[in-house]
C-alpha positions in Angstrom: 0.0 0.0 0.0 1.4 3.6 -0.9 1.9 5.9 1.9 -0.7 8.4 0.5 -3.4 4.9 0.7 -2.0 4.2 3.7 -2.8 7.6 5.3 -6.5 7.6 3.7 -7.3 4.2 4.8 -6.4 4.9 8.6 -8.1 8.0 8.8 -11.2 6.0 7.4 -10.6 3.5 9.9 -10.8 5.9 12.5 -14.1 7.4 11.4 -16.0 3.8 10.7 -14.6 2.4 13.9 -17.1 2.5 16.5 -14.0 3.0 19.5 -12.6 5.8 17.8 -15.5 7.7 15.4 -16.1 10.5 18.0 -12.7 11.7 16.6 -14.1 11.5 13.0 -15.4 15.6 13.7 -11.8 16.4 14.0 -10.0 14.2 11.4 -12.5 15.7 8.9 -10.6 19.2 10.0 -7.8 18.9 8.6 -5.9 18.2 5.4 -3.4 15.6 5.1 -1.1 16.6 2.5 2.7 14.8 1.6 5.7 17.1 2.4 9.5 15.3 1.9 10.9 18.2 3.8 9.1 17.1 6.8 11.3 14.6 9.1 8.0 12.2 10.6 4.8 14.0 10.1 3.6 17.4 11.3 0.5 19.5 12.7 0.0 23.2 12.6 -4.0 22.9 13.4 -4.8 23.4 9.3 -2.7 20.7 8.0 -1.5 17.6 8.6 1.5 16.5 6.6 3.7 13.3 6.5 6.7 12.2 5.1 6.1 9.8 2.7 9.2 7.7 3.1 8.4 7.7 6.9 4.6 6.0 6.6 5.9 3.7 3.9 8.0 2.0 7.4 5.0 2.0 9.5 2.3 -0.6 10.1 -1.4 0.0 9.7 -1.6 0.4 13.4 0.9 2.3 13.6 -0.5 4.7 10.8 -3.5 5.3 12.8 -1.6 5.9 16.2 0.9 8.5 14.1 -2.9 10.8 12.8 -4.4 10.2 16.4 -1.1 11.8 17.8 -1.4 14.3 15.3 -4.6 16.1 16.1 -4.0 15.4 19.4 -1.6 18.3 19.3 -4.1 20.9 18.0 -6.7 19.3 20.6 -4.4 20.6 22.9 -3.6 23.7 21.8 0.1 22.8 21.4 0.2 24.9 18.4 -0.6 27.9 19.9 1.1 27.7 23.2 4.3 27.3 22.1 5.7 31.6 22.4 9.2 32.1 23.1 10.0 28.3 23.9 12.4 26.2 22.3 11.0 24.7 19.3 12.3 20.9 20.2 12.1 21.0 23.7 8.0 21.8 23.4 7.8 19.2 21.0 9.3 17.0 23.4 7.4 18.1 26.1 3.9 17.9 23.9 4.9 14.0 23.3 5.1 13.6 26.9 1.4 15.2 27.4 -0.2 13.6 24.9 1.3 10.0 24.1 0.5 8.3 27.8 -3.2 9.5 27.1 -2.8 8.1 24.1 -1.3 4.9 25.2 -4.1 4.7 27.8 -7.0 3.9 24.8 -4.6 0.9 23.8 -3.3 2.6 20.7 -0.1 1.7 18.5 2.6 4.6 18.3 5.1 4.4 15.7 7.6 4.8 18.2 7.2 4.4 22.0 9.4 7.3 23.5 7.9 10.1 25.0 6.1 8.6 27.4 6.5 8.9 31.1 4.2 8.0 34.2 5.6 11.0 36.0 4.3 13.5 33.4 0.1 12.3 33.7 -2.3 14.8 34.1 0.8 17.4 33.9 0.2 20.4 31.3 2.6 20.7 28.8 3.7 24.0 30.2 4.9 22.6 33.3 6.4 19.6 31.7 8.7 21.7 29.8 9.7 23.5 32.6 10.9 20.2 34.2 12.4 19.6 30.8 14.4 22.6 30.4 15.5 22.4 34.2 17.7 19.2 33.3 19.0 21.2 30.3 19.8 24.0 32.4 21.7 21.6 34.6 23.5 20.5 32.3 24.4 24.1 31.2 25.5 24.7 34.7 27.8 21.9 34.6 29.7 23.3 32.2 30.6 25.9 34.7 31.7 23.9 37.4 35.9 24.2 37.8 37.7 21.3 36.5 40.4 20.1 39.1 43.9 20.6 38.8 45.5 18.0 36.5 49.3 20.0 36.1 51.1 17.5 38.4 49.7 14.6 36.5 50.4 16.4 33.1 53.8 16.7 34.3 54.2 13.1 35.6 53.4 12.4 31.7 55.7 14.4 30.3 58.4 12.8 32.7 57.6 9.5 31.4 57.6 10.8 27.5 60.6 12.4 27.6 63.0 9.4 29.5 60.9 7.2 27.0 62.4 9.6 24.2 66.0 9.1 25.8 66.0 5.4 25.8 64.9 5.4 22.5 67.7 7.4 21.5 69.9 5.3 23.1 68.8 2.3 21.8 69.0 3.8 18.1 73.0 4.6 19.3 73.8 1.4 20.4 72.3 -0.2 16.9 74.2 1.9 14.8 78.1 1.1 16.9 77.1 -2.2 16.7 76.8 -2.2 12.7 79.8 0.4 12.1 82.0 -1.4 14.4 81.4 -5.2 14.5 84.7 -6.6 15.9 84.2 -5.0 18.9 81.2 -7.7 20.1 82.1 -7.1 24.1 78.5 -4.6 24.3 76.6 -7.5 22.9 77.7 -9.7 26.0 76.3 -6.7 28.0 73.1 -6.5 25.9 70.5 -6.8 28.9 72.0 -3.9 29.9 71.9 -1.3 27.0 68.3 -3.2 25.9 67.3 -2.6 29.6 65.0 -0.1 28.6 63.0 -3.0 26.4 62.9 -5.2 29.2 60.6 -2.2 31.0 58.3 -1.5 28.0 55.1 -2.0 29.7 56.8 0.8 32.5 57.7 2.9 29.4 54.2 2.6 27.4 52.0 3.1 30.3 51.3 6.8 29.6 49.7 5.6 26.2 47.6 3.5 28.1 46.4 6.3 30.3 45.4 7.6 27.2 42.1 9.8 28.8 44.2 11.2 31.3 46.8 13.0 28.8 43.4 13.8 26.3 41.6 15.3 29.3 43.4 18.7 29.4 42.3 19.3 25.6 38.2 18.9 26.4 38.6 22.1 28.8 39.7 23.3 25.5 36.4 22.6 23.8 33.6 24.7 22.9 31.0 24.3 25.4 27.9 23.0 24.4 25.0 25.0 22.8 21.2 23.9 24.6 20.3 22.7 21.0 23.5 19.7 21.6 22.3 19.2 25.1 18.6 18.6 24.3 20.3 16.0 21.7 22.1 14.5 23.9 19.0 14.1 26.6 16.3 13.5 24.4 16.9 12.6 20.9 17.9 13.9 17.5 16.2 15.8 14.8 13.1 18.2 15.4 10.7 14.9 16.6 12.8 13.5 19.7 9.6 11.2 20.2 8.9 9.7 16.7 6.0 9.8 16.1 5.1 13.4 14.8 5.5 17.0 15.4 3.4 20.0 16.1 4.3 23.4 14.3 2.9 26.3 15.6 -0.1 28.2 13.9 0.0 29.5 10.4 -0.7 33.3 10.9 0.3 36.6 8.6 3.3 37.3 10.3 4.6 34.4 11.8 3.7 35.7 15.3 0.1 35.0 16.3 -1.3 37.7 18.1 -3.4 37.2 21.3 -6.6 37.1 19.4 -5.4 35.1 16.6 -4.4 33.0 19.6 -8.0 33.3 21.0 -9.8 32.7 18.1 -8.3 29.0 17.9 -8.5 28.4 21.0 -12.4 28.9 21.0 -12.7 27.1 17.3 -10.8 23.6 18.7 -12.5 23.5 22.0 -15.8 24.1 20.5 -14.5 20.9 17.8 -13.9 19.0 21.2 -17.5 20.1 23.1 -19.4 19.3 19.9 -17.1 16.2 19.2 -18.6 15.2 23.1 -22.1 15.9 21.9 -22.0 13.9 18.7 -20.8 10.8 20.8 -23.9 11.1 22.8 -22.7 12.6 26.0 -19.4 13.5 27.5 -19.6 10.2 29.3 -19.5 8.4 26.3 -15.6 10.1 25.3 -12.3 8.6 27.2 -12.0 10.0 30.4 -9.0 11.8 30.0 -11.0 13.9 27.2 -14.2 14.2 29.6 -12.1 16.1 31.9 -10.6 17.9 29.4 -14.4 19.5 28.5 -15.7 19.8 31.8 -12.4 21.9 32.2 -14.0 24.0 29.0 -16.9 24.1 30.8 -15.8 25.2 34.2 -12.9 26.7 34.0 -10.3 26.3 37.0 -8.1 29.1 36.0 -8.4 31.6 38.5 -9.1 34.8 36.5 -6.2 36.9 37.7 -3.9 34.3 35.9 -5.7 35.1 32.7 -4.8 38.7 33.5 -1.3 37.9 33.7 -1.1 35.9 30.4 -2.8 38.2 28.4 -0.9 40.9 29.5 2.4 38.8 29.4 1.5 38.1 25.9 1.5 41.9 24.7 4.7 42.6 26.1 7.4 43.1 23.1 10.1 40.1 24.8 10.7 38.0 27.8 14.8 37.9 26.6 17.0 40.2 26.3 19.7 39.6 23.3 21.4 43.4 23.7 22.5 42.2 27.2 23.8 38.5 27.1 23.5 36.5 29.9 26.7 37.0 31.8 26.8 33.5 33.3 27.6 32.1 30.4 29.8 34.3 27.9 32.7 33.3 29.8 32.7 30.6 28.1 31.8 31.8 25.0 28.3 31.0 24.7 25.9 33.7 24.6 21.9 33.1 25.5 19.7 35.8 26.1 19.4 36.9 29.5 15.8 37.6 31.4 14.7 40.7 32.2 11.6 43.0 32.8 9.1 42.6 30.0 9.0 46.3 27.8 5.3 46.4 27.8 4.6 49.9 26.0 1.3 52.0 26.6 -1.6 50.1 28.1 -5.4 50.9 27.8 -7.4 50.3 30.8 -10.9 51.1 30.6 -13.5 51.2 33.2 -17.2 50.9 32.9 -19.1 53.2 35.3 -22.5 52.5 34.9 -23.6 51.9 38.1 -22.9 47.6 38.7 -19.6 47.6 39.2 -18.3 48.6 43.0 -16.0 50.7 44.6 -14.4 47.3 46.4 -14.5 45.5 42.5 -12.3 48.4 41.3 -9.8 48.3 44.3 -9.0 44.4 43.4 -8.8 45.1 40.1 -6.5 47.7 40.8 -4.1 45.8 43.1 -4.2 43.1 40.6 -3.0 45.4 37.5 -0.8 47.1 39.8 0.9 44.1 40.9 1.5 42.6 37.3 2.7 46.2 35.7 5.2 46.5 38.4 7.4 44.1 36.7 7.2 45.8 33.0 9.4 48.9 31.5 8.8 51.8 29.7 5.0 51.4 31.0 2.8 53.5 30.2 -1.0 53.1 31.6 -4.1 55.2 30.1 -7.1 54.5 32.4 -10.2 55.8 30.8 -13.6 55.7 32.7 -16.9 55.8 30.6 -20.3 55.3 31.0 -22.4 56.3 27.5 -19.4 58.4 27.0 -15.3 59.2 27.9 -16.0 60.7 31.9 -12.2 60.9 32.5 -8.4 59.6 31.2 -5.9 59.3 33.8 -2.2 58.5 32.9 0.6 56.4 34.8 3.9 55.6 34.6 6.1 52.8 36.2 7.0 55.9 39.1 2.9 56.7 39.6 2.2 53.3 40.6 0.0 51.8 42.7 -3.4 52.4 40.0 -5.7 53.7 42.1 -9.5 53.1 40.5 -12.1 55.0 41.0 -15.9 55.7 39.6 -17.1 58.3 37.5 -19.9 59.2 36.1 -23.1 56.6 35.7 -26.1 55.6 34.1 -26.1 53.7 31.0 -23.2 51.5 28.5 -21.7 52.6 25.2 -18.5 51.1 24.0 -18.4 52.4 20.4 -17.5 56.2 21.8 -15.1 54.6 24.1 -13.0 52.7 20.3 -13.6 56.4 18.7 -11.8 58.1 21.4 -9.0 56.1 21.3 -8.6 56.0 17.4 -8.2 59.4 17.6 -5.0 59.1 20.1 -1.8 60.0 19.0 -0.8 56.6 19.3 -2.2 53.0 19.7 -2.1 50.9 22.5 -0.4 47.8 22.6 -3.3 46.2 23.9 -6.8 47.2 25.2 -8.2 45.7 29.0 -12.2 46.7 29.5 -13.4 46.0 33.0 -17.3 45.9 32.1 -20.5 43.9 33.0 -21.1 43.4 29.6 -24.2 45.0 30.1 -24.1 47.6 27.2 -26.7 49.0 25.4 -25.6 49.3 22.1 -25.0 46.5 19.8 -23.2 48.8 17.2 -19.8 47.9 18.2 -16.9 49.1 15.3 -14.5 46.6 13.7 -12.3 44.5 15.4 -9.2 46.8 16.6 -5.5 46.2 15.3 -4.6 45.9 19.0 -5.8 43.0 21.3 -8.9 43.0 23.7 -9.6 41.7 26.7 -12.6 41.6 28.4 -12.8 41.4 32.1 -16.0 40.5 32.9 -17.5 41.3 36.0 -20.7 39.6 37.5 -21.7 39.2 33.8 -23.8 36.2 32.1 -23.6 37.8 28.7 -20.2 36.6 27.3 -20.6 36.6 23.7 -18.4 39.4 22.5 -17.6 39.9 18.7 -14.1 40.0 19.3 -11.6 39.7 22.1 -11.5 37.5 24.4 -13.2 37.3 27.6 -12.2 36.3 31.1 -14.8 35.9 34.3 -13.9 37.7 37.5 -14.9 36.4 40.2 -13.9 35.9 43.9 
């Protein structure tokens, strides 16, 4: 069977297959196209493509583990997640996420690595941070001082050099006896001028202590670079597990932006939810997916961690490559070093029509305050608005703590609230709205360049045209 057969017959295995047709909504999601360039097989969410050389080695089985792995990824919203993270090491930590789960529902893998007890029910954020402690270690290593080896060094140069004088007198002694043969007296004596042969394994020991004389030379080596290291620990090539990648989103620019990020988010859990609903029930989907609805359903994230992410995800960098990390360039090897995020000019706006309290702007206030604290070249616009702009108020990093407070009243507009800020001098780099979503007006302008958060307070209409929304609640 042809790899391209292959691929088609196990994905309509998996949607005839009464154990595994509630995955048929999400195979039917994707494309499955052939790429050569790719080293197993890959998923960005859109597409998911597959070296033909490496299906043509895989069983049938196998063939349907490698395209359950696959949208397992986007399931997960691996290919989303991934921001500033090493490319390998998510990948690496993904496998470990997603293959025991898979492993659980009795399902062939093309290859079984990447699977550890240690990592169940651990998100994949957390399992790379275990992953990339071990790297670090092993970057630390490199630092440790190496012990003095200059007495044995010059124990083996000793030896070489009275080795190198016995030699030489052996080569002497040859060449009397064959210019001058009647005078056969120093044969008699030969144990005594061939006494150096007689301690040849004395004289060749410093060639078997071959690692000692090699060992100064590897504290002449380059130290090695995290990409060698993650080699080294987990595997070679992009696919350390081996059994498929995930490749983060296609967007515009390479970089999704928060409500790109958003956006997919919302489209592959709803997939999942109505995935649960076409199987008759969340009860009726393996249990490590049930839980992975009901926490769609009821989120467990408490909302000021949402804050923190969102914001987190506006800021410009979380490394520094202007200032290298100075732990390492002594030897060489230059990483970026972590610093305070450079967050730019931040749009807080207030709703002040009446629901929200004088104690719910205080904790949103500490909150903010507590997170923008760690940011430079911060600049905070809080605007208050009811059916109009009341008031602006403007912080830097030195006006800190934000101090909220209500004015004006009545009714909701947003629309004057987007006008007012289009006609700023400059845009923000992203927009928070502390509202009860209560507004009047359904007239609401295009989606801004800039992202949008929602922070929703005491609200049970959450369906916002854009943005995404978070649920405060204490």
């Amino acid at each position: 069977m042809k790899p391209h057969q292959k691929m088609e017959q196990a994905r309509i295995e998996i949607l005839l297959n009464p154990r595994l047709r509630y995955y048929a909504g999400l195979m039917l999601s994707v494309k499955i196209e052939a790429d050569p360039s790719v080293e197993t097989a890959c998923c960005n969410g859109r597409i998911i493509k597959y070296n033909p050389e490496f299906i043509d080695d895989l069983s049938f089985k196998q063939t349907i583990g490698l395209l359950l792995h696959e949208i397992y990824h986007p399931l997960y919203g691996h290919h989303y997640r991934r921001g500033n993270r090493n490319f390998r090491l998510w990948n690496t930590a993904c496998d470990y996420e997603i293959n025991w789960l898979i492993s659980k529902e009795k399902i062939e893998l093309p290859n079984e690595g990447c699977i550890d007890e240690k990592f169940k029910n651990m998100a994949v954020e957390e399992i790379y941070e275990q992953l990339m402690r071990q790297v670090q270690q092993q970057l630390d290593q490199q630092l440790q001082p190496q012990p003095e080896l200059e007495p044995q060094n010059q124990q083996n140069q000793n030896q070489q050099n009275q080795n190198q004088q016995n030699q030489n007198q052996q080569n002497q002694n040859q060449q009397n006896q064959n210019q001058e043969p009647q005078n056969q007296e120093p044969q008699n004596q030969e144990p005594q001028n061939q006494e150096p042969q007689n301690q040849e394994p004395q004289n060749q020991e410093p060639q078997n202590q071959e690692p000692q004389n090699q060992e100064p030379q590897n504290q002449n080596q380059q130290p090695k670079n995290i990409d060698q290291i993650i080699t080294e620990l987990f595997g070679e090539g992009d696919d350390p597990g081996g059994c498929g990648m995930v490749e983060d989103m296609p967007t515009e620019n390479n970089i999704p932006t928060p409500s790109e990020i958003s956006n997919e988010e919302r489209k592959w859990q709803s997939s999942l939810i109505q995935m649960a609903m076409h199987s008759g029930g969340v009860g009726n989907i393996p249990g490590h997916l049930q839980r992975h609805v009901e926490e769609i359903l009821n989120p467990k994230i408490d909302w000021r961690t949402e804050l923190r992410e969102f914001v987190n995800a506006c800021a410009s960098s979380d490394y520094s490559w202007s200032k290298p990390n100075r732990k390492y360039t002594q030897m060489d090897l230059y990483l970026p070093s972590i610093r305070s995020y450079e967050l730019g000019k931040v749009m807080i706006v207030v709703d002040n029509s009446g629901s929200i309290s004088q104690e719910d702007l205080d904790m949103m206030g500490a909150e903010l305050t507590e997170i923008l604290e760690s940011f430079q070249n911060l600049e905070a616009c809080v605007i208050y608005h009811d059916t109009t702009v009341r008031k602006q108020e403007t912080y830097t990093i030195g006006d800190l703590p934000l101090k909220l407070r209500s004015h004006g009243g009545g009714g909701t507009r947003f629309r004057p609230v987007f006008e007012y800020i289009n006609d700023l001098d400059e845009p923000p780099i992203c927009l928070i709205w502390f509202t009860d979503l209560g507004y009047h007006d359904r007239n609401l302008p295009p989606e801004p360049e800039y992202p949008v958060l929602w922070g929703a307070i005491d609200a049970y209409n959450l369906d916002m045209p854009f943005g995404r929304v978070i649920i405060i609640r204490d």
